[in-house]
N, C-alpha and C positions, 0 to 999 in steps of 0.2 A: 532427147529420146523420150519417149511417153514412159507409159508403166507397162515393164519388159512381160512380168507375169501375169497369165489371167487366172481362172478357177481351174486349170488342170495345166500347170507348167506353162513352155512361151509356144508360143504356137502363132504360125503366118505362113504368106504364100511363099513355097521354098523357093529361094533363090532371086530372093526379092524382098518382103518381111525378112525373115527367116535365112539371112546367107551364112556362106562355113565362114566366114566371119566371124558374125556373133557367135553361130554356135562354138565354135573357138574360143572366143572371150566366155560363153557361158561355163563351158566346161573346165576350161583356168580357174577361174571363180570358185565353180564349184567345189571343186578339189581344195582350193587354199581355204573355204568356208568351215566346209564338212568334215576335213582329213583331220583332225583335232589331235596325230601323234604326238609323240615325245620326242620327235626329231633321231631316233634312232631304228625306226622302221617307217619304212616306204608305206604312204596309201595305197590303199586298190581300188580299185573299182571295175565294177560288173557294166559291159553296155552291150544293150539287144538292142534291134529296130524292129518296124513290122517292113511288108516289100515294096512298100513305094518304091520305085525308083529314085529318087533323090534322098532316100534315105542310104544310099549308097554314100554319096557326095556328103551328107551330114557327119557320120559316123564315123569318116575317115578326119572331118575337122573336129569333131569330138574327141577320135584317138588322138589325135596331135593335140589340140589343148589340153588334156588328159597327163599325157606321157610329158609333154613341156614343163608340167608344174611337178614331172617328177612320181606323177602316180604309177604304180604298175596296173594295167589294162588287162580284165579278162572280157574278152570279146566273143559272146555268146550266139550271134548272129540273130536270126527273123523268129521270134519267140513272142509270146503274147507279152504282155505288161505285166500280170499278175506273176508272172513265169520271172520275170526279169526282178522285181521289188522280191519273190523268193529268195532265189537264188543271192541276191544281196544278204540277205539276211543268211543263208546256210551257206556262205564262203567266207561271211564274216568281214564281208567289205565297211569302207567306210563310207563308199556312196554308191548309186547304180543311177542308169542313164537308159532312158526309155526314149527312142527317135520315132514317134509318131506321131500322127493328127486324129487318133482315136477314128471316129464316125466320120469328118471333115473329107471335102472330096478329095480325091488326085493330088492337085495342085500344091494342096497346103503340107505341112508338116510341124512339128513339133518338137521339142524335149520336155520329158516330164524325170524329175529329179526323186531319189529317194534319198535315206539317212542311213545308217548304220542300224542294223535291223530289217531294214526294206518299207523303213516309215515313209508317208507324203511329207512333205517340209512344212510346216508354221510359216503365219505369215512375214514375223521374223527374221527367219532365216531366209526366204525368198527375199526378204528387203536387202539383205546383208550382201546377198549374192548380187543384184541387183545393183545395191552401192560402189560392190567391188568391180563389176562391167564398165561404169560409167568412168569411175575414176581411173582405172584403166587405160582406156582411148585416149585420157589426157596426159598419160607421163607419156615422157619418151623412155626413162630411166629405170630403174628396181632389178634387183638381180634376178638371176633364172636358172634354173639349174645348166650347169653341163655334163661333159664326161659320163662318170659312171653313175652321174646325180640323176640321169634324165632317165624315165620310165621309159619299160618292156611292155612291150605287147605280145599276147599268147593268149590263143583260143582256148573255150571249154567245152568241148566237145563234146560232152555226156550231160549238158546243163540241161537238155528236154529230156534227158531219159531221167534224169532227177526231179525235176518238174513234174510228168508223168504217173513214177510212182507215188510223189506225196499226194496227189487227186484222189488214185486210186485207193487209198489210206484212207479216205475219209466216208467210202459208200457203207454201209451195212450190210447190204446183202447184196447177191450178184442179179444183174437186171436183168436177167435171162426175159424173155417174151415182150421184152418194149423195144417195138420199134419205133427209130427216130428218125428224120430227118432233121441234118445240120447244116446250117448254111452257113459259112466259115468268112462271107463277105469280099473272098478273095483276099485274105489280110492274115494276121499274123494267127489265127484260130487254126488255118489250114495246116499247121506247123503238127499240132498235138491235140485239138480238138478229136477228129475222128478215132483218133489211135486210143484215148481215153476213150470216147464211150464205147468203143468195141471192147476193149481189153475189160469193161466192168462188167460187160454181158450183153448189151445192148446190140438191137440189129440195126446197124447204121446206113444212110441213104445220104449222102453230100451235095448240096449244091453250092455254088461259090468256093470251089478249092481248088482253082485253077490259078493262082496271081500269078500277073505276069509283070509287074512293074506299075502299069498303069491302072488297073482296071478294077483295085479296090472301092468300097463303097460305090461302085456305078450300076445304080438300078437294083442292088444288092444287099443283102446284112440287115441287119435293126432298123435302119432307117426304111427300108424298102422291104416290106412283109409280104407283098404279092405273090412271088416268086417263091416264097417259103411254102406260102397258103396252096399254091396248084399243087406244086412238089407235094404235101401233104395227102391231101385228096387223091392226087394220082399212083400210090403208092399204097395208101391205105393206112399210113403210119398210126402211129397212137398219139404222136405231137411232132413239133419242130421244133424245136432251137435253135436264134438266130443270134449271132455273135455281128458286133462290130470290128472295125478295122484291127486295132489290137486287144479286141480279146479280155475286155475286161465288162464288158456290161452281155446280159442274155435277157433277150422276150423266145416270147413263147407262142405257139398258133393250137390251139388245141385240135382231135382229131376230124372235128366238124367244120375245121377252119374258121377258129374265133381266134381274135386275137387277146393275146394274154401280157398285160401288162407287167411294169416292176410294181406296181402297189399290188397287183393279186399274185405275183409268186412272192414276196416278202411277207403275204400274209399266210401263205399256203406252210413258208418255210416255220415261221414265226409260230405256227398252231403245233408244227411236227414237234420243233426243239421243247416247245411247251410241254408236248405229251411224253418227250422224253427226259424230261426236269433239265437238259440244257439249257434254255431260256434265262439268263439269268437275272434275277428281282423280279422275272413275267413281264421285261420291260424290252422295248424292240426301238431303235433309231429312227426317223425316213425324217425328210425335208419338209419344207411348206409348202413345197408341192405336189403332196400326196395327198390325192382323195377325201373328202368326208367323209366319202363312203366307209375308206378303209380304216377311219379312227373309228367309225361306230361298230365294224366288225371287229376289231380288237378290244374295244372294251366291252363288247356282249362274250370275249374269251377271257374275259382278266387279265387281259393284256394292257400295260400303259403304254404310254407312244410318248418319246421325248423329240422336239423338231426343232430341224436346226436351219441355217443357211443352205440353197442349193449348191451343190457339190459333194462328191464323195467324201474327198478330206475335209468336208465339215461332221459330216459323219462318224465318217474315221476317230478325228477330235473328238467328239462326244461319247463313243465308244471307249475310248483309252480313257478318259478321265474320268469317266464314271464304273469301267470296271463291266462293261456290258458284252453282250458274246455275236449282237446279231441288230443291224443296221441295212438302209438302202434304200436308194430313188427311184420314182416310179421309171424313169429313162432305164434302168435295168443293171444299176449299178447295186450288187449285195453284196456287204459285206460278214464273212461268217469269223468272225476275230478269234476264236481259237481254231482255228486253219490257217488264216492266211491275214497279209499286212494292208492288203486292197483289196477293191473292188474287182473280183476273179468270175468270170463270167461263165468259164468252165465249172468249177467246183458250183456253182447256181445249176446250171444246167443237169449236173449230176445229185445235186441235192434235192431237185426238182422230179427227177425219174427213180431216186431213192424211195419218197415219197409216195410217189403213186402205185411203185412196189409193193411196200409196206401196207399199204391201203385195201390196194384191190380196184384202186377207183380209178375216172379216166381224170385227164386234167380237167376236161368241162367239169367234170363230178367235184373235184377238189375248190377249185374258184368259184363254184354257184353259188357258195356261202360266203362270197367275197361280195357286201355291198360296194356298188361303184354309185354316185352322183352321175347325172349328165355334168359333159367336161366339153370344155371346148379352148382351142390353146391357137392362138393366134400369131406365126412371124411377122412381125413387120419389118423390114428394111429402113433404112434410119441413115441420116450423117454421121449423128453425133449422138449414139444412146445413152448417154450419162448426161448430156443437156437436157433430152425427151424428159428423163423422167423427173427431174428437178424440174420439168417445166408445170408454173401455176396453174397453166390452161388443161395438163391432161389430171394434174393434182385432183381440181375439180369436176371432173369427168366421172374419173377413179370413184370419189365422195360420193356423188350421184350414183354413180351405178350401186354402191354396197348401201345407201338408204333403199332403193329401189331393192334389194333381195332381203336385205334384212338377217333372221337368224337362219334363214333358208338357203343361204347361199353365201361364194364369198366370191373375191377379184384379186387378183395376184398378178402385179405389173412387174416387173425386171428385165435389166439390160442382160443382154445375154455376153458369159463372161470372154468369146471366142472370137466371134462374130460383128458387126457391125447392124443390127437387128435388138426390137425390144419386142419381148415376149406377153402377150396379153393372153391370161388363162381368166377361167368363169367359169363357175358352178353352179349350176340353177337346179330347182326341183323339176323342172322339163326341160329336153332338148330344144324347143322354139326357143325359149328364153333367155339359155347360156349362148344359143347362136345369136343372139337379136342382139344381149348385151355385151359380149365379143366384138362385135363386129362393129359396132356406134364406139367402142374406145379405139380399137384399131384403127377408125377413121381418124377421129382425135390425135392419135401416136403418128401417124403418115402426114397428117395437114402440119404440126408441128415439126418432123422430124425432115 
């Protein structure tokens, strides 16, 4: 078996990668990893999905791997992610269990694990669990529970009404006169997105909140802004919000239909908390791939930038150990740590229209003082992306092209953690130049790969 985790939980094509199988063995696992009692009280654990359809078929081999090792099961049903690592943490579980493929089309699907509290797991503990999979398949033997040892299953049926009100908990003022439109992706947003931003004041317009099994991310959500952009324009709105599958990353289209990235609402958020002495050290999380741009508008605000690996829970990471309140990738993951245990893509969206309340201003108005670099970000399709980029030949490519920009610009190669694809980004002082030198590595990455 290869390596089960990538950067957000295990994630493959359902029923295929990805069978109740494993997720069976994953969730066994998990429970005996994470359930850390004293042998005198039962684990629990929280499990949501978003509405794929096969997240049907997951869920039910995650309750059963679940209740097998003995845990008691609260089954929260189609709930965003953010909603789900909640709720972990305010029921007091020892694990929660997220059945999605985030942005990932139809096909695929996922689990994404939390801790007790509603943390993302170390790498650590995904090894652990990981070890316990594999060894696993090879006994025949080890005890199990039975009888009155083997875990209950029982729903939580008010888990989105509690979800809900902790969002609403976090606005300032009521958003009366901003209208929105939300595109929910058709994914687990449809659940409580809409009902949050109406209930804060907001006059809401939905597109994408129809799932019907199949039809998340298609053509749809974060990935797919088009659709947000007419919606907007046709409507009149004051912006969009566009949610991925579950629910935990948000962009933005402002009311001219520009599109608004995670480095200019991190920056937008980042200037607010500053001016409300939340910001704490004046110091803000994002990745290494976040904009120039957006480190030179942070620090013409006093703002430091600490950068970490791409991924949210690297983020996350950096946050908890340093004591920080406010992280996130330009992809549209933000995380607001004295709110919430992830990247919530709702409480963004609300912290984002919080803002422009408070202001007076439109979001175009808010983000114009967001320096952006010309960017250009490249998928390449790949065999083998962990060869590619150990490979000498694109090494030297790579070298060339950052002699060729200089202090002007940078290159940023990585496999991507999900996918079968390596990712070629470029920053140049012109858009000719970030396209010219994208496009001569991506050649490189495809000839090699």
């Amino acid at each position: 078996m290869g390596r089960l985790f990538g950067t957000d939980g295990v994630r493959g094509r359902a029923n295929d990668d990805l069978t109740p199988e494993l997720a069976l063995a994953v969730a066994r696992a998990a429970a005996g990893v994470l359930a850390d009692r004293d042998g005198t009280t039962r684990p629990v654990a929280v499990v949501g999905r978003d509405p794929r359809a096969s997240g049907e078929m997951l869920e039910a081999a995650v309750v059963a791997g679940l209740s097998s090792a003995g845990a008691e099961v609260l089954r929260v049903g189609v709930l965003p992610t953010p909603a789900v690592a909640f709720l972990t943490a305010g029921t007091g579980a020892d694990l929660g269990v997220m059945i999605s493929a985030s942005h990932n089309p139809m096909p695929d699907n996922g689990i994404k694990l939390f801790s007790r509290g509603g943390h993302k797991l170390p790498d650590a503990v995904e090894a652990a669990i990981e070890h316990t999979v594999t060894t696993a398949r090879r006994r025949t033997d080890g005890h199990r529970p039975t009888g009155a040892q083997i875990g209950r299953v029982r729903d939580l049926p008010d888990g989105a009404a509690r979800y809900v009100e902790h969002l609403l908990g976090t606005v300032t003022q009521p958003l009366t006169g901003v209208t929105v439109v939300v595109d929910c992706a058709h994914g687990a947003a449809a659940t409580a997105a809409p009902e949050v931003y109406r209930r804060a004041g907001a006059t809401v317009h939905v597109i994408g909140g129809e799932p019907d099994g199949w039809n998340i991310n298609d053509g749809i959500g974060s990935t797919h802004l088009d659709p947000l952009i007419e919606a907007v324009r046709a409507t009149g709105a004051d912006l969009g919000i566009a949610h991925d599958g579950d629910a935990d990353r948000c962009l933005a289209v402002s009311a001219t239909g520009d599109q608004v990235d995670g480095d200019a609402i991190l920056a937008v958020c980042a200037l607010a908390l500053k001016e409300r002495g939340e910001l704490r050290e004046d110091t803000v999380v994002a990745t290494v791939m976040s904009n120039l741009g957006f480190h030179h508008t942070m620090r013409r605000a006093g703002i430091a930038v600490q950068t970490t690996a791409v991924g949210d829970r690297y983020v996350l990471e950096a946050l908890r150990r340093t004591g920080l309140s406010l992280g996130g990738e330009q992809s549209g993951h933000l995380v607001f740590l004295d709110h919430a245990t992830t990247g919530d893509g709702l409480l963004t969206g609300l912290a984002l229209m919080d803002r422009m309340k408070a202001t007076g201003a439109s979001l175009g108005e808010l983000t114009a003082q967001v320096e952006k670099l010309p960017q250009v970000l490249v998928n390449v399709p790949v065999r083998d992306r962990i060869a590619v980029v150990e490979s000498t030949s694109v090494a030297d490519a790579v070298n060339a092209a950052e002699s060729e920009l200089g202090d002007a610009g940078r290159v940023l190669l990585r496999p991507s953690g999900t996918e079968q694809l390596v990712r070629v980004m470029v920053e140049a002082p012109t858009q000719d130049q970030a396209d010219d030198v994208a496009h001569r590595l991506a050649k490189v990455v495809a000839e090699v790969g």
